[in-house]
C-alpha positions as CSV (number, residue, x, y, z in Angstrom):
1,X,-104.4,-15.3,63.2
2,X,-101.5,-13.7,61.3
3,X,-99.1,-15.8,63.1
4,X,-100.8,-19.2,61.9
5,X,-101.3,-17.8,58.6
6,X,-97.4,-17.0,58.4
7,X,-96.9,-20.6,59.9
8,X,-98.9,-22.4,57.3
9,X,-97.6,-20.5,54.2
10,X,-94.1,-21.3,55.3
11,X,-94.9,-25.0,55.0
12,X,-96.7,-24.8,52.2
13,X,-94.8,-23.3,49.6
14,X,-91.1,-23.9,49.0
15,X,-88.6,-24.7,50.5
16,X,-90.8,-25.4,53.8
17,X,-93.0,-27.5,50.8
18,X,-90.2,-30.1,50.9
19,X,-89.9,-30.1,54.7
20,X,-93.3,-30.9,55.1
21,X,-93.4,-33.5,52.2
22,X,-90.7,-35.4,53.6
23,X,-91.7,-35.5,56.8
24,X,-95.4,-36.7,55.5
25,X,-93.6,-39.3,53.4
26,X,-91.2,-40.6,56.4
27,X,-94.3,-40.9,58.8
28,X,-95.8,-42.8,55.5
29,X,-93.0,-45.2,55.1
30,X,-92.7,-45.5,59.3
31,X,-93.5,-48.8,59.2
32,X,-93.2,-50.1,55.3
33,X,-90.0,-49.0,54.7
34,X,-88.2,-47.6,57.7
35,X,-84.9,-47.0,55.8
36,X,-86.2,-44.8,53.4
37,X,-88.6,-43.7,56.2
38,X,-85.0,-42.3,58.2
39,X,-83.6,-41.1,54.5
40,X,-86.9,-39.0,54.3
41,X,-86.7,-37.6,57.8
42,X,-83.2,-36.9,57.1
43,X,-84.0,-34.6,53.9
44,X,-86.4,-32.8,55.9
45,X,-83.9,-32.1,58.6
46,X,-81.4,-30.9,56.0
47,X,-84.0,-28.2,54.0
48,X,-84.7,-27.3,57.3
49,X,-81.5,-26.3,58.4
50,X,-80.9,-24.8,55.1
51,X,-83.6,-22.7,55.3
52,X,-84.0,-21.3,58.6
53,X,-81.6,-18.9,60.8
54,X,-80.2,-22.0,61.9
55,X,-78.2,-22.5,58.6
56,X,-77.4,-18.7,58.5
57,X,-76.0,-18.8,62.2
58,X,-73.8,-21.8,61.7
59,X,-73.0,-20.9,57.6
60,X,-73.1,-18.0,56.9
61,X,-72.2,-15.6,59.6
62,X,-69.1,-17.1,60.6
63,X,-67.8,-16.0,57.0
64,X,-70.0,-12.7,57.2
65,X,-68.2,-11.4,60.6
66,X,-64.6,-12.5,59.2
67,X,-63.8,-8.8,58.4
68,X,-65.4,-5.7,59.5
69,X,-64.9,-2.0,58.7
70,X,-61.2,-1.0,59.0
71,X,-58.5,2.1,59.3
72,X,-58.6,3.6,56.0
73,X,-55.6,5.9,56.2
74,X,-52.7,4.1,54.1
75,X,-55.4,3.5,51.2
76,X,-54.2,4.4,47.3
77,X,-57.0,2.9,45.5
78,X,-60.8,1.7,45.9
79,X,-60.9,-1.7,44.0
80,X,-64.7,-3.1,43.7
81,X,-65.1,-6.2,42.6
82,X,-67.8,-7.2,40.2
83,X,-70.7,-9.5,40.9
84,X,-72.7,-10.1,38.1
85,X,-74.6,-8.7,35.4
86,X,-78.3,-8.9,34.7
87,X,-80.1,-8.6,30.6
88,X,-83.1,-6.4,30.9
89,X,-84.9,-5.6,27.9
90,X,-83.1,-2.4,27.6
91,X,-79.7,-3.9,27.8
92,X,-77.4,-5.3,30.5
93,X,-77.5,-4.0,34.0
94,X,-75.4,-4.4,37.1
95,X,-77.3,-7.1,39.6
96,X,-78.0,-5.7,42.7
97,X,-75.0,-7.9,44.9
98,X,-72.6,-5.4,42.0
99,X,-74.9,-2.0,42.5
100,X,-74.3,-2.8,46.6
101,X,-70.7,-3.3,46.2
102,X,-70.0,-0.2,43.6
103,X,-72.1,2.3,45.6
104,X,-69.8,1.3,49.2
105,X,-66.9,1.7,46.8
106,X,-68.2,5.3,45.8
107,X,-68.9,5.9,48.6
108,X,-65.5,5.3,50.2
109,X,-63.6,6.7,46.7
110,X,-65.7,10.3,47.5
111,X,-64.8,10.0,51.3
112,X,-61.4,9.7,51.3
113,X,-60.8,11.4,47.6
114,X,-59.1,8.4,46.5
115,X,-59.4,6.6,42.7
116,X,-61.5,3.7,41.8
117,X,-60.5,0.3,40.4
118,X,-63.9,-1.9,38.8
119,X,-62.8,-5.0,38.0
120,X,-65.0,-7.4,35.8
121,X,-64.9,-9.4,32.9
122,X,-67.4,-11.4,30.7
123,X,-68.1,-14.7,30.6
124,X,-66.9,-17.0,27.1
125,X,-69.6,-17.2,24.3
126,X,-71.7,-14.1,26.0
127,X,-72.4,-10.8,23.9
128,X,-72.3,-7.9,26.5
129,X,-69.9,-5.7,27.3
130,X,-67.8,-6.3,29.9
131,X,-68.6,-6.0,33.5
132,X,-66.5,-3.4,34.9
133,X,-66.8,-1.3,31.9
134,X,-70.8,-1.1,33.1
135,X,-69.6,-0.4,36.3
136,X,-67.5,2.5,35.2
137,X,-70.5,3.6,32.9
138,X,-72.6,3.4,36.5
139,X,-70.2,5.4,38.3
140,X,-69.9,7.8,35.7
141,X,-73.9,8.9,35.9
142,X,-73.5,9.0,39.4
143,X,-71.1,11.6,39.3
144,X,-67.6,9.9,39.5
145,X,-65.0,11.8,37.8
146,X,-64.2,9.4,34.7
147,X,-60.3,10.3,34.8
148,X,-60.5,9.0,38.4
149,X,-61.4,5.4,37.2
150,X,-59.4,2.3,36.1
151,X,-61.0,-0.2,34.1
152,X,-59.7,-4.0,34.9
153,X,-62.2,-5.7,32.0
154,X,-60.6,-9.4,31.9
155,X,-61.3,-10.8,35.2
156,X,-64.2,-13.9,34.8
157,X,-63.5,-15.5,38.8
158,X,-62.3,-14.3,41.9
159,X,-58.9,-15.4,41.6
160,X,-58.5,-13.4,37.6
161,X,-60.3,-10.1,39.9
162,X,-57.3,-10.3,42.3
163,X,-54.0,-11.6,39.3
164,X,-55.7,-9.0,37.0
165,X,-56.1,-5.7,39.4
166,X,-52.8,-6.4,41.3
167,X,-51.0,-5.7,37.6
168,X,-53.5,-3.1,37.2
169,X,-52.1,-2.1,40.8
170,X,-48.4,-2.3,39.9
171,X,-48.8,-0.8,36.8
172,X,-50.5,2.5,38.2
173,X,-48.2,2.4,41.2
174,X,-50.7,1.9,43.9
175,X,-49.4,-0.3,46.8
176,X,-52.9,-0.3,49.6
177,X,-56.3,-1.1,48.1
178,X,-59.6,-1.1,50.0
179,X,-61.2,-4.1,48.8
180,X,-64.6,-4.0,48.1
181,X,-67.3,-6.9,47.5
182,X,-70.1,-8.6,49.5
183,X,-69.3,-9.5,53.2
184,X,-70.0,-13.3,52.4
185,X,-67.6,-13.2,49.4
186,X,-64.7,-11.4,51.1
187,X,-62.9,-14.2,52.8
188,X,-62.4,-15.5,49.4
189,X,-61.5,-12.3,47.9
190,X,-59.0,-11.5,50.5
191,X,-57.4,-15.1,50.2
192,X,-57.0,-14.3,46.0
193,X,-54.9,-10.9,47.0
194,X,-53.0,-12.3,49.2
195,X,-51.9,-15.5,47.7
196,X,-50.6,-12.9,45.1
197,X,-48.8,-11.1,47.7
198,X,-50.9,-7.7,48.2
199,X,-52.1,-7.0,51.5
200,X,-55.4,-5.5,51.2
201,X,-57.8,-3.1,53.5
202,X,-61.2,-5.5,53.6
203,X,-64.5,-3.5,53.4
204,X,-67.5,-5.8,53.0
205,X,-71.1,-4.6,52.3
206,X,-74.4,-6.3,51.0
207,X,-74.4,-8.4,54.6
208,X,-77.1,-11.0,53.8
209,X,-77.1,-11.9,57.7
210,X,-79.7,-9.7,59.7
211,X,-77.9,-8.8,63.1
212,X,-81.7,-7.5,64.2
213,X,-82.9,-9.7,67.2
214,X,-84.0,-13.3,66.6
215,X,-87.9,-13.8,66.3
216,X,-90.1,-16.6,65.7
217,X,-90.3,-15.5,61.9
218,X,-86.7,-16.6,61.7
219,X,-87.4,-20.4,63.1
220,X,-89.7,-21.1,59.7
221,X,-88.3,-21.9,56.8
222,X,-88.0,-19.0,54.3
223,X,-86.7,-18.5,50.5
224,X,-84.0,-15.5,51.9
225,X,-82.5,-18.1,54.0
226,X,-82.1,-20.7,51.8
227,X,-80.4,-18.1,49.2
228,X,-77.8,-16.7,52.1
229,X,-77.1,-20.6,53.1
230,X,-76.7,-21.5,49.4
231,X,-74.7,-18.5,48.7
232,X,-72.7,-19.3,51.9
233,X,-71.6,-23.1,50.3
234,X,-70.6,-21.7,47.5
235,X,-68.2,-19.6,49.0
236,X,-67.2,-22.6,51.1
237,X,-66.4,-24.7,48.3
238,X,-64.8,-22.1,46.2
239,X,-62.4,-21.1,49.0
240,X,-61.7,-25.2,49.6
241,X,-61.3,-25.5,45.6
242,X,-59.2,-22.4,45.6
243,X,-56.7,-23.6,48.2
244,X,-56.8,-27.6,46.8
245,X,-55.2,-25.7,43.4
246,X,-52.7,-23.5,44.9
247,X,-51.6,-26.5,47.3
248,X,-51.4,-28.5,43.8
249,X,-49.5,-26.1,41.8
């Protein structure tokens, strides 16, 4: 009973809503219309893939197993990229992909006794503070010595995180960083360091892919899935728009 009722929820409320509509509306428009009868089909197939472990197997975890944890020993500095902030009604607060990525770099910075770089700007026309400044606020309440941070509070893309903390970097004299941001953003971030020439030490966390054995759950389409496939393109096309512009330059 709790398997049907699990079945029938997923095609009932979105995204499997639109895989059911269009395949309701291709059967519909079989025989009328069977161009926009295969156009329909098509759609359904698409929302489908986007939002079932299908899409995450072929999307996202070929970015997500691009790097794993690595030999820390020639590291200088913990650098931890931003991810976003989030308005509350009692201010601005880290969003939970930047919480993730500052508690690994904590983590790592307490481990190996090493200093902390946040990097984070704000976006044009927005009244807040700027991003890594909360994070440095954050790690200060969690018990991070404050003289053991360096704020990098310019940086509004991936590309400013990596120009802006590698003269951060120079300027401090620190020559390894372990990078840290989410696993399905770190191909890109590695690509930014070292088109500027610094080899970096890759530690990705907040893994959105769930290396748990594949059930039947997975198969139906879900809301987490489409948000890991989506979040997946995006880093598709920003790493394609990132390389277009350098190849330009």
């Amino acid at each position: 009973m709790v398997v049907f009722q699990k079945i029938i929820e997923a095609f009932l409320l979105p995204p499997g809503f639109f895989v059911t509509l269009f395949i309701l509306m291709s059967i519909l428009w079989c025989k009328k219309a069977p161009k926009k009868a295969l156009s329909m089909f098509f759609l359904a197939i698409v929302f489908y893939f986007l939002s079932s472990i299908i899409g995450i197997f072929l999307l996202l975890y070929p970015l997500e197993k691009s790097y794993s944890y690595s030999d820390l020993q020639d590291a200088e500095v913990v650098v931890v990229l931003g991810g976003g902030v989030v308005k509350t009604p009692d201010g601005y607060q880290l969003s939970i992909h930047t919480v993730a990525r500052l508690l690994r770099g904590l983590e790592i910075a307490n481990k190996k006794h090493l200093p902390l770089i946040v990097t984070g700007g704000k976006l044009p026309g927005v009244d807040q503070l700027p991003e890594a400044e909360i994070m440095k606020q954050q790690a200060i309440s969690l018990g991070f010595e404050e003289g053991n941070i360096f704020v990098e509070p310019l940086a509004r893309t991936t590309k400013e995180n990596a120009f802006y903390t590698i003269a951060l970097m120079k300027q401090k004299a620190f020559k390894k960083a372990v990078l840290v941001t989410s696993a399905v953003h770190m191909k890109r971030a590695v690509y930014c360091f070292e088109k500027n020439g610094v080899s970096v030490i890759p530690c990705p966390t907040a893994f959105l892919y769930d290396h748990s054995k594949i059930e039947w759950i997975d198969l139906i389409p879900n809301k987490d899935a489409l948000d890991a496939n989506l979040a997946a393109i995006h880093e598709y096309l920003g790493l394609v728009w990132y390389r277009i512009t350098d190849f330009l330059k």
